[in-house]
N, C-alpha and C positions, 0 to 999 in steps of 0.2 A: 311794162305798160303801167302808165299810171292807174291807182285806184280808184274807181267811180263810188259814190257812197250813194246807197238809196234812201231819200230823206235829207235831211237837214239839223243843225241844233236847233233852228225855230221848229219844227214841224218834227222830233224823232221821233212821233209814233206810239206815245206812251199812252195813248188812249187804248191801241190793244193792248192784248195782256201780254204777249209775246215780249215785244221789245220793253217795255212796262218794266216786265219782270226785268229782263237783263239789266235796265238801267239801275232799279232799286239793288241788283246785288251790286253792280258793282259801286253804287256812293255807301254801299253798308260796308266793303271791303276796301273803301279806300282806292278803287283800281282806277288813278287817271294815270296821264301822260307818260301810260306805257303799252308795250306789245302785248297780245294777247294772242293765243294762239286755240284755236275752235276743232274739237275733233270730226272728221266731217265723214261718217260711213257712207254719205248719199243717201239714206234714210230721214224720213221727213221729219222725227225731231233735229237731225244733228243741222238738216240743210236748214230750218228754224231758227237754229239757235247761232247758225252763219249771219244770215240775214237779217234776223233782229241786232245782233252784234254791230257788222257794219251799220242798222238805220240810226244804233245810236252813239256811233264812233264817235262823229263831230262834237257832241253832246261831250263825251267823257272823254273827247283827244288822246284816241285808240290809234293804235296802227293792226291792223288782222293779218294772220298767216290761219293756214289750213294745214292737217295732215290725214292722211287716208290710209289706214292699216289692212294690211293684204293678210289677211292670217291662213291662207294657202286650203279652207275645211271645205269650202263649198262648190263647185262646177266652174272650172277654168273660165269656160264662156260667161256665165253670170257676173264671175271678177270682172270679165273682159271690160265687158260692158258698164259695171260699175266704176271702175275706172276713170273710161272715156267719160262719164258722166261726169264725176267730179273734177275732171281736168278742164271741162269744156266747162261747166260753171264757175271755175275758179280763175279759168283767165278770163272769161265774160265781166266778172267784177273783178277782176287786178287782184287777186290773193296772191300771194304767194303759197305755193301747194310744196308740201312734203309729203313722199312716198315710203312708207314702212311697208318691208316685206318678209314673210321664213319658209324656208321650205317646206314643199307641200310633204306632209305626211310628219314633221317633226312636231307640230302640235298635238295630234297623237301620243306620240313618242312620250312628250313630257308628260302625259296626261298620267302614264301611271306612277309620279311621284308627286305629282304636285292634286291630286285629288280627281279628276277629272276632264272633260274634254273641254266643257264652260271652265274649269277656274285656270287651264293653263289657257286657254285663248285671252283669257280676262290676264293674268297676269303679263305676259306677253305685248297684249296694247299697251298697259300702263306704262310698261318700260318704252317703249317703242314711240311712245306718245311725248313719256320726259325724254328721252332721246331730241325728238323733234325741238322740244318747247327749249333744252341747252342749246341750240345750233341757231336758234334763231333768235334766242336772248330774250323770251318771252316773260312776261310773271306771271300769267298762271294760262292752264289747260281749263279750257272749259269746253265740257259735256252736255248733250239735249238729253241727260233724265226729267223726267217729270213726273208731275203727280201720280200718275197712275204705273208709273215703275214704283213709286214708294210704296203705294198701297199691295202690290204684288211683295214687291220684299217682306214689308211687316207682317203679312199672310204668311208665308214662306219662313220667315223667321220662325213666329209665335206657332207654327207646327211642327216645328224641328227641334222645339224647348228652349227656344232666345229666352234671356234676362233681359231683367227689365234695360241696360244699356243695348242691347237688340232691338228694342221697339222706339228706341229715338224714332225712327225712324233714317233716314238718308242721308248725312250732312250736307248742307251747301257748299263748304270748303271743307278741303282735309289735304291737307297739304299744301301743296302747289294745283290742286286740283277744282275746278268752283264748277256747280251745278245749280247756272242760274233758271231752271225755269222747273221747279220740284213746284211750285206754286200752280202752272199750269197745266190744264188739262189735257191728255193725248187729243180731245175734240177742238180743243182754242189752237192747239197748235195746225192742225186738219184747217179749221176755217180759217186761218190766218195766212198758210201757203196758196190756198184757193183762191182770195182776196184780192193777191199778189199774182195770180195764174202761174204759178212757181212750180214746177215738174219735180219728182222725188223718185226714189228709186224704192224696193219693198227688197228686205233679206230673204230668201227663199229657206231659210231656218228659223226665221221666226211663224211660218207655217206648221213646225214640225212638231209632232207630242214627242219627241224624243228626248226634248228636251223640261228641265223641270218647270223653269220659269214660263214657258212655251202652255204645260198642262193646268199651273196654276190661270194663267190667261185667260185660257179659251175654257176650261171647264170647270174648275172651282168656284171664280168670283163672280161668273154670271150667277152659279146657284145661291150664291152668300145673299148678291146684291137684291135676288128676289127676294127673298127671306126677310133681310136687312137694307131696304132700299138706302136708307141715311149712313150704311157704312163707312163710307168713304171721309167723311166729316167725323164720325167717330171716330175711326183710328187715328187722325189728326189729332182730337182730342186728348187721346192717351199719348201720342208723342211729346204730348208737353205737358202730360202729368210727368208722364218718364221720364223728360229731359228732368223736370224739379229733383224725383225723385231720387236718380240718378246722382244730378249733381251734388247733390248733397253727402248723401252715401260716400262717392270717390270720393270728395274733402275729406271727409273722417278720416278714412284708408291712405288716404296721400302722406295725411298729417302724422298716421302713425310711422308709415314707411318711411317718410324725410328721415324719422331717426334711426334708421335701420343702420347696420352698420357693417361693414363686409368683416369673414373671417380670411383669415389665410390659408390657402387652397391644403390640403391633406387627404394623406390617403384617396386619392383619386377624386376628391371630392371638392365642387366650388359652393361655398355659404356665403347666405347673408342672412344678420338676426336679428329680429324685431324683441324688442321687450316685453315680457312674458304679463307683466302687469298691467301693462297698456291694451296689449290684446286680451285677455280675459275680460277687463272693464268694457270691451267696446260689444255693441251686438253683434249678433251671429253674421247679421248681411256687411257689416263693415268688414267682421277675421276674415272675410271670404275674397272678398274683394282687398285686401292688404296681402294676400297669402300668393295670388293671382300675382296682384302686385310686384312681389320679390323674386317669384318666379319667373319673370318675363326678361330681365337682364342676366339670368340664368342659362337664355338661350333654350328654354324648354317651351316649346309648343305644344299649341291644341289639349291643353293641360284638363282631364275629365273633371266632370262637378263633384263626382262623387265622389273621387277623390279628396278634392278639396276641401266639401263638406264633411268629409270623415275626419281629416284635418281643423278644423274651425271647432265639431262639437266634442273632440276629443277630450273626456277628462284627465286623460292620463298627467300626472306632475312629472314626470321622466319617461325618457327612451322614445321609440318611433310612437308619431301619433299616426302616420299613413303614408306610404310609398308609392310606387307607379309610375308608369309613364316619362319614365329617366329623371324623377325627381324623388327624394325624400324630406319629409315636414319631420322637424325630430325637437324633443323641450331638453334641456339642461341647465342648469345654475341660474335659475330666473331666464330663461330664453327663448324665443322659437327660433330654429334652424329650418332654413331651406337649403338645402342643397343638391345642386346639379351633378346628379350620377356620370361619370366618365369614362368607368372601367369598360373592359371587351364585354360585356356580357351587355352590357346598356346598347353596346355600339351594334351588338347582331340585332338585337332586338328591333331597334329604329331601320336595323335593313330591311329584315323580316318586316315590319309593320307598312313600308312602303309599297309593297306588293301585295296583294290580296287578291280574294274573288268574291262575285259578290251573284247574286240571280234572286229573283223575286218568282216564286210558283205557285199555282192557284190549282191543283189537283197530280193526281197520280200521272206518271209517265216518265220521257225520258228527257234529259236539257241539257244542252252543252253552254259551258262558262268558258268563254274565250276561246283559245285554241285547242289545249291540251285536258281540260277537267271537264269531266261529264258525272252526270250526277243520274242515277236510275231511283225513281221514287213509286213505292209499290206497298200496297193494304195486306194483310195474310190477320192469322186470326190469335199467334199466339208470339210472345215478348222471344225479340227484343224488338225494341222500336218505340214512337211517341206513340201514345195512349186516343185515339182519336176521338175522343171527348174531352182532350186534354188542352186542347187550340181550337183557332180559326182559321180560317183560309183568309187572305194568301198569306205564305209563308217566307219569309227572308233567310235565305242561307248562304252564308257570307265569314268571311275572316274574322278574327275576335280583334276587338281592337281595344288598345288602353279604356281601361275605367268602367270595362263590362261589367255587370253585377246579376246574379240566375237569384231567384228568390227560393229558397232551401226549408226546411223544418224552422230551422234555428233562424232564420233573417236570410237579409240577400249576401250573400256572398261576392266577393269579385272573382272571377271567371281565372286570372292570372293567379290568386291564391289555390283556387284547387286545381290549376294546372300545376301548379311546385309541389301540391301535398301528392299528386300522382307522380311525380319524379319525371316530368314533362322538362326538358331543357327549354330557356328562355331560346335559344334558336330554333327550336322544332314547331314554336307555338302556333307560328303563322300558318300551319297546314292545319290547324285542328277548326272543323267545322262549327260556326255556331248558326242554330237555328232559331229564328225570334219571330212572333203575332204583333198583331195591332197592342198587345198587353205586357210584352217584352220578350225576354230570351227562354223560351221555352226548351231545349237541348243543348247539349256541348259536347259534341262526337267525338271525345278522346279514344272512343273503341280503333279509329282510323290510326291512331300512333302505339296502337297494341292496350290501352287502358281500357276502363269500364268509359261509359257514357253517365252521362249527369243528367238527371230532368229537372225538371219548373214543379218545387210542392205546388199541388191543389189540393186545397181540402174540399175543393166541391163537388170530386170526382172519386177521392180517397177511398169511397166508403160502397161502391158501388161497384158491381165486376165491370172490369174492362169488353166495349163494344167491339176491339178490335186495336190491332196498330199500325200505324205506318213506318214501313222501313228506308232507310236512305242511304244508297251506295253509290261514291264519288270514286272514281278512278285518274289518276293521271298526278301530274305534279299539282297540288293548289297554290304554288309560291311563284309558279309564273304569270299568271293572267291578273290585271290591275283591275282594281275595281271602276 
């Protein structure tokens, strides 16, 4: 069926912001006299960002495709339905429509390796999405995020301890990927479907507080934006101090690492080494982000800060400046060494750390973590156990993962070093509970693997008899249930 275009090159519509926007990304990217292909969930940004697309095809001599990814999480029926919606809107304006689909329950599945229910669904579209956009010879995928998805991220970042490259905020492009309307509003996008008398379809999960993006939504940023009515324009602000501040920063770190230069693999081990004189000269936030840097063709992910920072302010002039998380930062003959640990002992480790368990508790009682781990938490009057003036509620009790650190007499410690000085195998670690407050890791239940347990120095509690403590008994495997 031929394509109908809503609009015209005289008339594309650039008066609203909607198509406005699309048109300004694509003469900023360059994108004429080719395919383009729109991800279309039936939700009122994506069906938006269709719409404004085609009003200013003519304009940018577009050709448009659609695809619509099935990720198998939510009520067959509601698929059903969405579906049928975006099939009947797509051949109403002549798209061509691509169906991505996985089976139900295997998102799930992935979830316990790749982080989550949100990032294996998320991963999953992407591929599913570049799937589509090869088949139909497309150059780029474009997304209906908008302003008010970025301002949720940057939220969500900056509570999670994003750098300052976190608070960029969203990119417009990143890859084959272009998110032309971060400019407008979830409300312009609302009136601009209404305009059009254009039907849309709602996720029955973006309803949910189950999810985090979902609590951020609906309960945080209303209470921000009373507080802070001009938020939203703020955090814009800082995205483009960031972006400066940022960009800058990486050139340094770039500049050092061009000269990095790889060693020849030994002893189990893959290096690459920066000049020891280059990096001492540079500041602390440049070693950090060059260290990051050599580390990532390494093959070594999700690599902790604290790590790295231990690495970066390192005086040491010889031998390891800081290890972890399948990698070692090491100096020798004027040099810094990164290298990529390989041995079995790395390789249980990464298995172990893919599995965990994780639960969040707000008093005494009983909780089951998945299927097989249940945890019984209970007051009595005398040790062992956390000191109950020693925390807040609620409490996080969860796997210990690279580049934990329990703050001790002596400074904070990493959690993996007085697992080794207990004679803890790197395989066994992943059952040892840690338990963390809104002020960090307040226990380390090495008592479950036959060891003492570790607490969180307070000296504001030190000096005073204990009011009482809380005990915490976990049964069952903890290496099965994913966080």
């Amino acid at each position: 069926m031929p394509r109908t275009t809503p609009g015209s090159a005289q008339n594309a519509g650039t008066a609203d912001p909607v198509p406005a926007a699309v048109l300004r990304f694509l003469a900023d990217h360059y994108i004429v006299d080719s395919r383009v292909l729109v991800a279309l969930s039936g939700g009122p940004d994506s069906v938006a960002t269709l719409l404004a697309t085609l009003q200013v095809s003519d304009a940018a001599r577009l050709e448009v495709s659609a695809c619509w990814v099935d990720h198998a999480i939510r009520p067959a029926g509601e698929l059903a339905e969405e579906r049928s919606f975006v099939e009947t809107l797509c051949r109403n304006l002549g798209v061509p429509l691509f169906i991505e689909e996985i089976t139900r329950g295997e998102i799930q599945r992935r979830a316990r390796a790749e982080g989550g229910i949100e990032a294996a669904a998320r991963n999953f579209r992407y591929k599913a999405l570049e799937r589509a956009r090869s088949a139909e010879s497309c150059a780029i995928v474009l997304t209906g995020h908008n302003a008010d998805d970025v301002v949720e991220t940057m939220v969500m970042r900056f509570c999670t301890g994003s750098g300052i490259a976190g608070l960029r905020g969203v990119p417009a492009l990143h890859g084959l990927v272009g998110r032309p309307l971060l400019s407008v509003s979830r409300a312009d996008i609302l009136s601009y479907l209404a305009s059009r008398g254009q039907a849309y379809r709602q996720d029955s999960t973006n309803n949910s507080d189950l999810y985090l993006r979902n609590r951020v939504r609906h309960e945080l940023l209303p209470a921000m934006r009373s507080i802070f009515p001009a938020m939203d324009t703020s955090l814009a602000t800082l995205a483009e101090k960031a972006h400066v501040d940022e960009d800058a920063l990486s050139a340094m770190a770039e500049a050092m690492v061009a000269k990095a230069s790889p060693e020849e693999p030994a002893d189990g081990y893959t290096a690459l080494r920066l000049d020891a004189v280059a990096f001492d000269a540079a500041p602390l936030a440049v070693r950090a982000r060059a260290l990051y840097a050599v580390a990532e063709p390494l093959g070594v992910a999700r690599l902790p800060w604290r790590l790295v920072m231990a690495a970066a302010r390192s005086a040491k002039i010889t031998g390891r400046l800081a290890s972890g998380a399948g990698i070692e930062f090491t100096r020798d003959s004027g040099a810094i060494y990164a290298r990529a640990l390989r041995d079995e002992r790395t390789a249980t480790s990464a298995a172990t750390d893919a599995d965990g368990f994780s639960i969040v508790i707000d008093g005494a009682g009983d909780y089951r973590i998945g299927k097989t781990l249940s945890c019984r938490v209970y007051s009595h009057d005398s040790p062992p156990g956390l000191r109950r003036d020693a925390f807040t509620w609620p409490l996080w009790i969860r796997s210990r993962r690279p580049g934990d650190g329990v703050a001790l007499g002596s400074g904070t410690k990493m959690v993996d070093s007085l697992l080794s000085e207990l004679g803890i195998p790197v395989s066994a670690r992943g059952a040892v509970p840690v338990i963390e407050d809104g002020r960090g890791i307040v226990a380390v239940l090495a008592s479950r693997l036959g060891c003492r347990d570790i607490y969180r120095q307070n000296d504001l509690v030190s000096a005073t008899p204990p009011a009482g403590f809380v005990a915490f008994e976990l049964k069952g495997d903890a290496r099965t249930d994913a966080i």
